[in-house]
BALOBA-1460 file (C-alpha; in Angstrom, 3 decimals):
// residues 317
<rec num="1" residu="x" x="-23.842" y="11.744" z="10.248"/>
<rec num="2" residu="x" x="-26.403" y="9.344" z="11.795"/>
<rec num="3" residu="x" x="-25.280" y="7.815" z="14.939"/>
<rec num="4" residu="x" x="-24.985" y="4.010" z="13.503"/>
<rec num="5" residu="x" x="-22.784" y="5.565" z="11.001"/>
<rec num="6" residu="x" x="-20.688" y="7.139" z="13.406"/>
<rec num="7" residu="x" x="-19.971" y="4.124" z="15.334"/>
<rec num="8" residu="x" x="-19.166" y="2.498" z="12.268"/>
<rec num="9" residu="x" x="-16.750" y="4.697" z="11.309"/>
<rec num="10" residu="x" x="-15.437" y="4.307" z="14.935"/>
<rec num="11" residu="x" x="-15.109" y="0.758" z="15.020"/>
<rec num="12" residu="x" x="-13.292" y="0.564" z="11.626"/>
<rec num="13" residu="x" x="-10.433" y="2.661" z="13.242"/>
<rec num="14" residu="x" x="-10.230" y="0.805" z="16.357"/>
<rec num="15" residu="x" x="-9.899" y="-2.390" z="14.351"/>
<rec num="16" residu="x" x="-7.470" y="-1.247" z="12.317"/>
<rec num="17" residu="x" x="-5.360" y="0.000" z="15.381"/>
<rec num="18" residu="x" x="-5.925" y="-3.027" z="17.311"/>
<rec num="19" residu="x" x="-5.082" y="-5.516" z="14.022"/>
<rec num="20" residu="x" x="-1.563" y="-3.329" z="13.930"/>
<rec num="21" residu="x" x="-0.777" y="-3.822" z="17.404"/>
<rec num="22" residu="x" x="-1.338" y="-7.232" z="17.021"/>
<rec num="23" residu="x" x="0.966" y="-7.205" z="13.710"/>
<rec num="24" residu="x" x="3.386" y="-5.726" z="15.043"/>
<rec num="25" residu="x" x="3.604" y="-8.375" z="18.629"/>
<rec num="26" residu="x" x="3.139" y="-11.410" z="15.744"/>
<rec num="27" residu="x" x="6.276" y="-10.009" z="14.116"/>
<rec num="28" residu="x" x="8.634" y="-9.388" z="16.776"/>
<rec num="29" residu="x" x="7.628" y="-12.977" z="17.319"/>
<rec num="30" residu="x" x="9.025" y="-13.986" z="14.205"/>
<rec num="31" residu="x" x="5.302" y="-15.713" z="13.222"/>
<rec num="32" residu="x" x="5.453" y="-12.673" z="10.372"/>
<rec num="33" residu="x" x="8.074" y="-12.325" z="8.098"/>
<rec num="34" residu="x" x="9.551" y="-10.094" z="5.742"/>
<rec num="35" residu="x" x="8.787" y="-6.086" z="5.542"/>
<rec num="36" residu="x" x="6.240" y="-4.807" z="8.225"/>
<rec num="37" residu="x" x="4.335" y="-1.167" z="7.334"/>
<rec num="38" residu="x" x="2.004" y="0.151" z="10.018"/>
<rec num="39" residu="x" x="-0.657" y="1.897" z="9.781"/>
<rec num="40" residu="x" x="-0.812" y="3.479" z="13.402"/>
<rec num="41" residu="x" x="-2.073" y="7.330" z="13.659"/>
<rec num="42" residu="x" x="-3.446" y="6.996" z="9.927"/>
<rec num="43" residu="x" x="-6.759" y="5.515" z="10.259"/>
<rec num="44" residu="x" x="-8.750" y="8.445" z="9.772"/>
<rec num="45" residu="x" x="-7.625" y="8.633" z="6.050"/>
<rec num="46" residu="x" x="-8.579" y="4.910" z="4.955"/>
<rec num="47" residu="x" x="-11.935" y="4.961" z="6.618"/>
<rec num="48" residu="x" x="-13.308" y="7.975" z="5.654"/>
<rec num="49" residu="x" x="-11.924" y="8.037" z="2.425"/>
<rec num="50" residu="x" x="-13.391" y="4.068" z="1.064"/>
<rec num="51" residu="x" x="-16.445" y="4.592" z="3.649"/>
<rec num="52" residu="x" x="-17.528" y="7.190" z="0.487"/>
<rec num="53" residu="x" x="-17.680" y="4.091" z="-2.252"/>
<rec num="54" residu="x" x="-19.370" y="1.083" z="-2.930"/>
<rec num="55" residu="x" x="-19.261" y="-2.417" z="-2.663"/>
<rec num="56" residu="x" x="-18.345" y="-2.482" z="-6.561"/>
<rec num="57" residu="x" x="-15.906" y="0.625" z="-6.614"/>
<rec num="58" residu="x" x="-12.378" y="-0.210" z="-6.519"/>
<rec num="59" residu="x" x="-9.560" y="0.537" z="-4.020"/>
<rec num="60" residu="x" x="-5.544" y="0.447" z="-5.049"/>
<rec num="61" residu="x" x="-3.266" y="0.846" z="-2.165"/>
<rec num="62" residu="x" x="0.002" y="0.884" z="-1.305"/>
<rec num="63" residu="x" x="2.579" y="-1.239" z="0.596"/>
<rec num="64" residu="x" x="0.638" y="-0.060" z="3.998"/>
<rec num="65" residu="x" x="-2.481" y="-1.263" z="3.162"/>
<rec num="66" residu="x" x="-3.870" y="-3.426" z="5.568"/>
<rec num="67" residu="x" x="-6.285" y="-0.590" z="6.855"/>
<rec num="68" residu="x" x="-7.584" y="-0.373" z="3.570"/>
<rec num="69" residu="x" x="-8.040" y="-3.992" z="3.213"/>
<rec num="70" residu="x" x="-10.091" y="-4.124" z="6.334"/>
<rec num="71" residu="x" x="-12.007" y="-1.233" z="5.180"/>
<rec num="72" residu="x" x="-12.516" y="-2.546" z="1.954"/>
<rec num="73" residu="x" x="-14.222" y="-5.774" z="3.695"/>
<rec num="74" residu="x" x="-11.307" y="-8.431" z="3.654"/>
<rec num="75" residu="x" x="-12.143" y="-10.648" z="6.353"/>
<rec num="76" residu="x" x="-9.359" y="-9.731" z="9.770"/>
<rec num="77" residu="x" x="-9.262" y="-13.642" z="9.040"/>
<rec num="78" residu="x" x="-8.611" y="-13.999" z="5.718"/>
<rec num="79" residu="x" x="-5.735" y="-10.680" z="6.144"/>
<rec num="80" residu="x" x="-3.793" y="-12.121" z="9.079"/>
<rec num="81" residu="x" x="-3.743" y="-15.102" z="7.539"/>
<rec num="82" residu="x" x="-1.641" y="-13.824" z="4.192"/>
<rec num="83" residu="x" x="0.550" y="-11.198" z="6.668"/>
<rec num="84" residu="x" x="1.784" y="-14.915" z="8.316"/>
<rec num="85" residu="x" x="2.041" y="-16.426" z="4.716"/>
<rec num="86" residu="x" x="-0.733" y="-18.821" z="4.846"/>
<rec num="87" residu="x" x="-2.798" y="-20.472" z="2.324"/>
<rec num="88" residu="x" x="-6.285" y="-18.978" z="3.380"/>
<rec num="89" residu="x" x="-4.357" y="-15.448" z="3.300"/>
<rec num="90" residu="x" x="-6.183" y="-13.398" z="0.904"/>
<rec num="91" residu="x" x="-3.659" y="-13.554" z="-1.419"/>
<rec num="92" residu="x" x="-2.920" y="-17.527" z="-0.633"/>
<rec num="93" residu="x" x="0.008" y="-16.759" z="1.219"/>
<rec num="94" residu="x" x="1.837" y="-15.715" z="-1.988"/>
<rec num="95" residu="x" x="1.872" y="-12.101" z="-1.488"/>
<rec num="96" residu="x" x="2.406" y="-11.118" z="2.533"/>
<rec num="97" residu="x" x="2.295" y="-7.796" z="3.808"/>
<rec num="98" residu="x" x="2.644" y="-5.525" z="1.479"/>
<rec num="99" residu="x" x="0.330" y="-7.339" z="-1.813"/>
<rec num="100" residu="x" x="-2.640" y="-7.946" z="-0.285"/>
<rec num="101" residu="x" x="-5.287" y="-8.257" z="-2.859"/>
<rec num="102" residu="x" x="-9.102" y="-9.581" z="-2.709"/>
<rec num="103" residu="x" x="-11.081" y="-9.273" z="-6.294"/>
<rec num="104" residu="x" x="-14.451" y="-10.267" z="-4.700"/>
<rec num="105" residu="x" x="-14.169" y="-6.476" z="-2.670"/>
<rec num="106" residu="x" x="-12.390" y="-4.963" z="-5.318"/>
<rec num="107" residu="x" x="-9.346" y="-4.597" z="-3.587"/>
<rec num="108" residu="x" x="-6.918" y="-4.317" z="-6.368"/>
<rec num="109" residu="x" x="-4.033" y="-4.891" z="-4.324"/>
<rec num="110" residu="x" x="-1.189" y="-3.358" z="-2.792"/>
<rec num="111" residu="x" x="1.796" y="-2.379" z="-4.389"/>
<rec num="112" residu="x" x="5.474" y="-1.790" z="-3.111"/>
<rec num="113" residu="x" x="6.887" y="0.316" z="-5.648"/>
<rec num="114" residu="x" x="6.757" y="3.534" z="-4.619"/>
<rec num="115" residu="x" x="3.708" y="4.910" z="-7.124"/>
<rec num="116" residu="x" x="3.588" y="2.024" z="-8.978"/>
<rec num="117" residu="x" x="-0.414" y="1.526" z="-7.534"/>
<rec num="118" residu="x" x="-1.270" y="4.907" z="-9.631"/>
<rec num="119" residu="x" x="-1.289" y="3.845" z="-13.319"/>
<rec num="120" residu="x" x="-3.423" y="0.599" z="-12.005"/>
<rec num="121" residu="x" x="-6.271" y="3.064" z="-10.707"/>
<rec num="122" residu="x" x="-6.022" y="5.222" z="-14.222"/>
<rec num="123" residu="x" x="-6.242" y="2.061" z="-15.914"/>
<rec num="124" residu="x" x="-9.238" y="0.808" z="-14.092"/>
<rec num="125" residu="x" x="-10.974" y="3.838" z="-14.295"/>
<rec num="126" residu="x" x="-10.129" y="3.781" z="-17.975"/>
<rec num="127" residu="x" x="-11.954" y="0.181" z="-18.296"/>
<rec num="128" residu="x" x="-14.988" y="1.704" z="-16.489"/>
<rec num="129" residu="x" x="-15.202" y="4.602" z="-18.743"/>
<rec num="130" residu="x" x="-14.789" y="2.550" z="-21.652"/>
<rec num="131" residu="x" x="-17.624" y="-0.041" z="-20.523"/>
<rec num="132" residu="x" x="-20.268" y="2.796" z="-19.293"/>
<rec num="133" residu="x" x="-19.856" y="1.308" z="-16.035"/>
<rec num="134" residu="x" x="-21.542" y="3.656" z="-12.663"/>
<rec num="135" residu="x" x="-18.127" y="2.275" z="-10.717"/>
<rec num="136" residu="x" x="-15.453" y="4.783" z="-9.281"/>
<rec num="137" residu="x" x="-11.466" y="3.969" z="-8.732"/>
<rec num="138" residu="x" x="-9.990" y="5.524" z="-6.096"/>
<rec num="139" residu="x" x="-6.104" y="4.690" z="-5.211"/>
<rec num="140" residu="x" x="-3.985" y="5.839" z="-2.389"/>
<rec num="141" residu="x" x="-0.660" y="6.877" z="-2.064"/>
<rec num="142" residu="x" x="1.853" y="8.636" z="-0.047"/>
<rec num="143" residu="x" x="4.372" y="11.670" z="-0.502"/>
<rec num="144" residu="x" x="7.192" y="9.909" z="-1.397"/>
<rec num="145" residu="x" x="4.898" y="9.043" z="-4.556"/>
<rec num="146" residu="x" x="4.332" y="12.667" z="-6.402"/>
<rec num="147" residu="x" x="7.758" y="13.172" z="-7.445"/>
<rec num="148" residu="x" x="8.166" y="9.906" z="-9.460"/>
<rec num="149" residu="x" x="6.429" y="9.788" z="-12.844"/>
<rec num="150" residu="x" x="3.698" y="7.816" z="-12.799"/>
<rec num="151" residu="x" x="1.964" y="10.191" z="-10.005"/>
<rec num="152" residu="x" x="2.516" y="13.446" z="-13.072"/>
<rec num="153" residu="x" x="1.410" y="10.776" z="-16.354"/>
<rec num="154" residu="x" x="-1.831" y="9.253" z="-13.888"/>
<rec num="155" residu="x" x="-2.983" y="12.553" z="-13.613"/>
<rec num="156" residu="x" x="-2.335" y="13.878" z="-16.894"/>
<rec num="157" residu="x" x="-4.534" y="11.002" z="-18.222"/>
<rec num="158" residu="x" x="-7.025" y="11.169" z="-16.054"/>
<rec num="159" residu="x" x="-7.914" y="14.669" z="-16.366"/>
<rec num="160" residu="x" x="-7.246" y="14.864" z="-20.501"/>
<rec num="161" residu="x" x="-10.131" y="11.941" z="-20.667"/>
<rec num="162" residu="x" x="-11.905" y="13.024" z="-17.364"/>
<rec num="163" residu="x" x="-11.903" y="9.114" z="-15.957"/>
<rec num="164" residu="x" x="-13.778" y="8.142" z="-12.635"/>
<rec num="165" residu="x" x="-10.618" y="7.943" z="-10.203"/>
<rec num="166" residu="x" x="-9.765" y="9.624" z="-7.450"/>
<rec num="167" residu="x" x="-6.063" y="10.412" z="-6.278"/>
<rec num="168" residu="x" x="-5.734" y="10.331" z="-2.092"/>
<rec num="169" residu="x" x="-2.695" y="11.051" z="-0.967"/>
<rec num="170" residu="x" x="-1.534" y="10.145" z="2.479"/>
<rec num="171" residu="x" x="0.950" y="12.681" z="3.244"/>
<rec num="172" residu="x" x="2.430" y="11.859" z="6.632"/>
<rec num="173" residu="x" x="5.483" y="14.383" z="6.526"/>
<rec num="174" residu="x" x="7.962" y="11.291" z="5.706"/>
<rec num="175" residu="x" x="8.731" y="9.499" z="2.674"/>
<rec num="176" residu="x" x="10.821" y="6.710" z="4.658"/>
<rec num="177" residu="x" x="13.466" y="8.803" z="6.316"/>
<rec num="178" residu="x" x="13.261" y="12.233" z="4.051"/>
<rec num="179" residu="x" x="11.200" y="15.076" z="5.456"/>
<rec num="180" residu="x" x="8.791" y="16.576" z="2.151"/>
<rec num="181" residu="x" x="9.938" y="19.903" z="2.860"/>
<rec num="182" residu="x" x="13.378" y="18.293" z="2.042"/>
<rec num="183" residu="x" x="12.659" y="17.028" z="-1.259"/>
<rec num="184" residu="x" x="9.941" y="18.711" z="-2.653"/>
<rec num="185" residu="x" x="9.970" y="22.337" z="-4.126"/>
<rec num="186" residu="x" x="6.355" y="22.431" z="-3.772"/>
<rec num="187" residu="x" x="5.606" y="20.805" z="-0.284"/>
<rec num="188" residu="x" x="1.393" y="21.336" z="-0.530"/>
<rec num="189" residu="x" x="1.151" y="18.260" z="-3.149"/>
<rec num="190" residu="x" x="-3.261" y="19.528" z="-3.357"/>
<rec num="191" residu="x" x="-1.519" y="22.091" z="-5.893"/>
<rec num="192" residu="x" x="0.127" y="19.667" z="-8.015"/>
<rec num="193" residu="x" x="-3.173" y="19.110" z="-9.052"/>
<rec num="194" residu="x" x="-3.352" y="22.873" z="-10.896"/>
<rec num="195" residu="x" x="-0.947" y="21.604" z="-13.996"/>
<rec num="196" residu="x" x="-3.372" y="19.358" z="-14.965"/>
<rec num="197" residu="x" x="-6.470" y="21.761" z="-14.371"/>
<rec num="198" residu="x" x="-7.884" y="18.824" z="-11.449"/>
<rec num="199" residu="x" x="-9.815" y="20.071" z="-8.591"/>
<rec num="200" residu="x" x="-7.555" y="19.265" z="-5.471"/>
<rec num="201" residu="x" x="-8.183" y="19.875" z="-2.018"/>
<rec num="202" residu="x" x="-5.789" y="19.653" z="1.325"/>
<rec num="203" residu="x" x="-7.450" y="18.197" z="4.188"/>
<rec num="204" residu="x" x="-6.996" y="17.067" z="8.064"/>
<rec num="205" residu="x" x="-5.851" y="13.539" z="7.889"/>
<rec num="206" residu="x" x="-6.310" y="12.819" z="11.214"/>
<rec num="207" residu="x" x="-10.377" y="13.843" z="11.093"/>
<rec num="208" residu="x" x="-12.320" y="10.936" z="9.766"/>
<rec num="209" residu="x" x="-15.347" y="12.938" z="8.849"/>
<rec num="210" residu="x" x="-13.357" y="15.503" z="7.444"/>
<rec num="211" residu="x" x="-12.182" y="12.687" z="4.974"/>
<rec num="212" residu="x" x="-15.166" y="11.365" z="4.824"/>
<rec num="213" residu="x" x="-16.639" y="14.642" z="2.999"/>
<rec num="214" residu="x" x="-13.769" y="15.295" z="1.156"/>
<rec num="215" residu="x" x="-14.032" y="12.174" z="-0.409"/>
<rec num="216" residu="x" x="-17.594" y="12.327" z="-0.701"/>
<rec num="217" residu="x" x="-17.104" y="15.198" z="-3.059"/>
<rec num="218" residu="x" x="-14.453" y="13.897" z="-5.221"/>
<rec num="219" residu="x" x="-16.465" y="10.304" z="-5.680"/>
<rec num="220" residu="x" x="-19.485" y="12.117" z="-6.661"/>
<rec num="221" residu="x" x="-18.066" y="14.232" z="-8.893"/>
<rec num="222" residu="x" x="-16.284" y="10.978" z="-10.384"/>
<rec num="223" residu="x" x="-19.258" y="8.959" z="-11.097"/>
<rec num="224" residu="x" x="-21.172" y="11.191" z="-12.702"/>
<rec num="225" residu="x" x="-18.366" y="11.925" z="-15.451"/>
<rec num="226" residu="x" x="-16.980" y="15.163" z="-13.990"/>
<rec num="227" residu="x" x="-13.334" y="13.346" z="-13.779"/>
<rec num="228" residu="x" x="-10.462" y="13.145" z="-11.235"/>
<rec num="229" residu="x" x="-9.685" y="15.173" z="-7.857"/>
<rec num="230" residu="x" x="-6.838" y="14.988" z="-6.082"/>
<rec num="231" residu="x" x="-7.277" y="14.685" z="-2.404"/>
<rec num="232" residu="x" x="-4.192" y="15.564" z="0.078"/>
<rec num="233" residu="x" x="-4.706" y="14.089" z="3.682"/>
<rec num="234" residu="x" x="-2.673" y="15.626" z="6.069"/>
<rec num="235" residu="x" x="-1.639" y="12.989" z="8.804"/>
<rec num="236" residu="x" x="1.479" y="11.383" z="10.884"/>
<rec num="237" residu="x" x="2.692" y="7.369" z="11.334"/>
<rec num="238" residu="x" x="3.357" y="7.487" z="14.769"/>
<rec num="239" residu="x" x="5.748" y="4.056" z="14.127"/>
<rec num="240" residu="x" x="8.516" y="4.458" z="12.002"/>
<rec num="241" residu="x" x="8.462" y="3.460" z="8.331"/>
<rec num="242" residu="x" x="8.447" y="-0.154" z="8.971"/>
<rec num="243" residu="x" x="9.575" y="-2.107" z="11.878"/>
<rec num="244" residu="x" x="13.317" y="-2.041" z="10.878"/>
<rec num="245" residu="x" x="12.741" y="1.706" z="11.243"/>
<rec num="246" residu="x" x="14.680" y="3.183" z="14.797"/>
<rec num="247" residu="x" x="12.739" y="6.745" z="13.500"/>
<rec num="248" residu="x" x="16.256" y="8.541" z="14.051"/>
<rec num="249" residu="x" x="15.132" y="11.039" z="11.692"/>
<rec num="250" residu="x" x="12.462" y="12.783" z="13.685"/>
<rec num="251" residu="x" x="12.557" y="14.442" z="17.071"/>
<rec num="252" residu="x" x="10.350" y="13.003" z="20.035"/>
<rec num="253" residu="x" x="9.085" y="16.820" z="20.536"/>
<rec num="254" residu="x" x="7.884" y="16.536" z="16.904"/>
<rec num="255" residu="x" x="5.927" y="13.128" z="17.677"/>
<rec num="256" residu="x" x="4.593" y="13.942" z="21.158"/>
<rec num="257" residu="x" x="2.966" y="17.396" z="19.227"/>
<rec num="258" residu="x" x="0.924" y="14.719" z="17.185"/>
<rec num="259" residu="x" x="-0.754" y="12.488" z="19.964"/>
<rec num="260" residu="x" x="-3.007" y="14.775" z="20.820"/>
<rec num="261" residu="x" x="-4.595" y="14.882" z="17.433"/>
<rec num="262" residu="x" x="-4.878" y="11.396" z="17.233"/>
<rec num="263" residu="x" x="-7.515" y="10.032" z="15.191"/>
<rec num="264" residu="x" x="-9.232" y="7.454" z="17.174"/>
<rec num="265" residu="x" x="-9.289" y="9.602" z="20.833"/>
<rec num="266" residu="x" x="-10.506" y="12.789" z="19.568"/>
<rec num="267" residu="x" x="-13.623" y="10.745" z="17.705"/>
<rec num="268" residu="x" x="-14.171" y="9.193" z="20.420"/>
<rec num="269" residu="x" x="-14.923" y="12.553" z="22.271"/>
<rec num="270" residu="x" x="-16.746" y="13.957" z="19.467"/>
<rec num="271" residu="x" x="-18.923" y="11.158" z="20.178"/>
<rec num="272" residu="x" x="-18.873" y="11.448" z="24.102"/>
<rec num="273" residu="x" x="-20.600" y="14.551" z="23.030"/>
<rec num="274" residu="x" x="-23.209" y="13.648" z="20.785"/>
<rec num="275" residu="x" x="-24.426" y="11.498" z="23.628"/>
<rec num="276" residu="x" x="-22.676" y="7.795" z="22.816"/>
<rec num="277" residu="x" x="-22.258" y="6.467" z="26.294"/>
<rec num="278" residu="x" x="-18.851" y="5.584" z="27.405"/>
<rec num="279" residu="x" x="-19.809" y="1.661" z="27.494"/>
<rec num="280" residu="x" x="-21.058" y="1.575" z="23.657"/>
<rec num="281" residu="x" x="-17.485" y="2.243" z="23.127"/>
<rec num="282" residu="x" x="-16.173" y="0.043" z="25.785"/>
<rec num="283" residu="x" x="-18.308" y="-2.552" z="24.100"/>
<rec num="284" residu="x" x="-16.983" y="-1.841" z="20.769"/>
<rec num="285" residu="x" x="-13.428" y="-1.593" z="21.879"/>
<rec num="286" residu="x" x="-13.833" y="-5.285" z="23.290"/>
<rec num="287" residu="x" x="-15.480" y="-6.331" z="19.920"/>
<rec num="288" residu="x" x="-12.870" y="-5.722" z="18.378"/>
<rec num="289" residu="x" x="-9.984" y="-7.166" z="20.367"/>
<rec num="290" residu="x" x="-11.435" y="-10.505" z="19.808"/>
<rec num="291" residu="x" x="-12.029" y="-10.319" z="16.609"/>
<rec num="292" residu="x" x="-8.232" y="-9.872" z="15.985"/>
<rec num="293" residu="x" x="-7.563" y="-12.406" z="18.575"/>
<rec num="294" residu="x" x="-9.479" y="-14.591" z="16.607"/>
<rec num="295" residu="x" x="-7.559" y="-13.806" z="13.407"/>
<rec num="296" residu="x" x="-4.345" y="-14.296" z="15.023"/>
<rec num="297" residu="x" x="-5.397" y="-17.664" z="16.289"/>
<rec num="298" residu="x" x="-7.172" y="-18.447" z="12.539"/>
<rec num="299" residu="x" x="-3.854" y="-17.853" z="11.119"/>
<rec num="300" residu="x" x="-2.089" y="-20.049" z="13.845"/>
<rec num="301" residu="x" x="-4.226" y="-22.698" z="12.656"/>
<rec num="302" residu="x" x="-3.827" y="-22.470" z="8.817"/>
<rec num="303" residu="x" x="-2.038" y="-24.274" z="6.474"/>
<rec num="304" residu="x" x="1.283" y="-23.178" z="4.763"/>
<rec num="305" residu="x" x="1.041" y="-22.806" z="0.740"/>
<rec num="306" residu="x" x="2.087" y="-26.041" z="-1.024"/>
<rec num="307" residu="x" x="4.538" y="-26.075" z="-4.109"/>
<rec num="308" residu="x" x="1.570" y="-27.137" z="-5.884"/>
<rec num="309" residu="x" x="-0.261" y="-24.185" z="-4.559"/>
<rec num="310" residu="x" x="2.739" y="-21.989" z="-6.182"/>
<rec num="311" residu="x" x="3.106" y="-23.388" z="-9.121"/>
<rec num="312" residu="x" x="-0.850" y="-23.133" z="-9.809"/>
<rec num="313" residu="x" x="-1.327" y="-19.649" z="-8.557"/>
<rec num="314" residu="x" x="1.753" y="-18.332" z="-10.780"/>
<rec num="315" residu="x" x="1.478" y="-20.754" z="-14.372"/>
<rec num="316" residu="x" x="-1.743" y="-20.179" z="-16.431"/>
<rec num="317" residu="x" x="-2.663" y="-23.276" z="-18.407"/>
């Protein structure tokens, strides 16, 4: 990877990192309300995974999707905004946290039903497929996802008319409290993949450029009418499920055997040795801190949704 590349790749973490940090102090504030997901220790997966598509490809998430948001090129603006339920939010304030949704970067939205983001990347890739379009859907999803339904019918689709989406799935060990080894028979979810003859792969969640080539194979393979892949990316939330979490489920042992591989300090010593000086990252590091101070003071400023607002965004004429 080219060195401006790199850095991007860096910065894109540290953003994300520094915007959940910032989250996080904004809702034990009270300034956000509702549910809270982080995203913290799972960068990697996010921006090596969308760094793969284009401007017109589209991205589904789930319920922790701010990092893909950001990725995606929501403005840190326009996303703070709608996680403190204002009206330049990206979803006006109606949606918050977990539905954040931007149609101009083909961010398709969030979704808090476990799996329920799935189907929506099928059926976009179907609509590509069906309009000869050279687009690629790719939708995330985490563990908790591949034992409901709509992970086994996605991929059964997908594969039997060989549509331009590809599967990620976050695995980070937990699906809320439950450990995967507790609840699936099968804990390597790449070779769920097998039953519906998909090439799958499992790979190091915490390694952006190890996503990053991953899911450079699978989008390829997409857009040029090869079909689906399912992509498994091993990684860890080093918060708990959501900020009503006390993480009473997993030992401190467990989570201190993690930090080291975290995904933003061990780039930023592969790049230490590739020769990026340590005050291009200082610099970047800054950047970025006032960019999100910026969006926290943006969404300060912003207006609160009116009923009019509501009643406009919901009712079509």
């Amino acid at each position: 990877m080219d060195r401006e590349f790199s850095l991007r790749l860096y910065r894109q973490m540290v953003l994300i990192r520094a915007f959940e940090d910032q989250a996080a102090e904004q809702y034990g504030r009270g300034r956000i309300g509702g549910f809270l997901h982080l995203y913290i220790g799972e960068e990697a997966c996010a921006v090596g995974a969308i760094n793969t598509l284009r401007k017109e490809d589209y991205v589904v998430a789930h319920y922790r999707d701010h990092g893909h948001a950001l990725v995606k090129g929501c403005s840190t603006r326009a996303v703070m905004a709608e996680l403190f339920g204002k009206a330049t939010g990206v979803s006006r304030g109606m949606g918050g946290s977990m539905h954040l949704f931007c149609a101009n970067n083909r961010m398709m939205g969030g979704y808090a039903i476990v799996g329920g983001g799935i189907p929506i990347g099928v059926g976009l890739a179907l609509g590509i497929q069906h309009q000869g379009l050279d687009q690629v859907a790719m939708t995330f999803f985490g563990d908790g996802a591949v034992n409901e339904g709509e992970f086994h019918e996605s991929l059964n689709l997908a594969a039997l008319w060989k549509l331009p989406v590809v599967f990620v799935c976050e695995n980070n060990l937990y699906a809320m409290g439950t450990p995967l080894a507790r609840s699936s028979a099968v804990p390597e979810i790449y070779k769920r993949a097998e039953a519906y003859a998909m090439p799958s792969q499992q790979v190091d969640g915490m390694d952006v450029e190890a996503m990053y080539r991953a899911c450079s194979e699978a989008v390829e393979r997409a857009r040029r009418g090869d079909g689906p892949t399912l992509v498994e990316a091993l990684t860890y939330r080093y918060k708990g499920h959501s900020m009503a979490d006390a993480v009473s489920y997993r030992t401190r042992e467990e989570e201190r055997a993690w930090h080291p591989r975290d995904p933003i300090a061990r780039y930023a010593q592969i790049l230490r040795e590739r020769g990026v000086a340590e005050e291009e990252l200082h610099r970047i590091d800054q950047g970025v801190a006032a960019e999100v101070e910026d969006a926290v003071r943006f969404a300060e400023d912003s207006p609160d949704p009116t009923f009019e607002d509501m009643v406009r965004l919901t009712y079509a004429a």
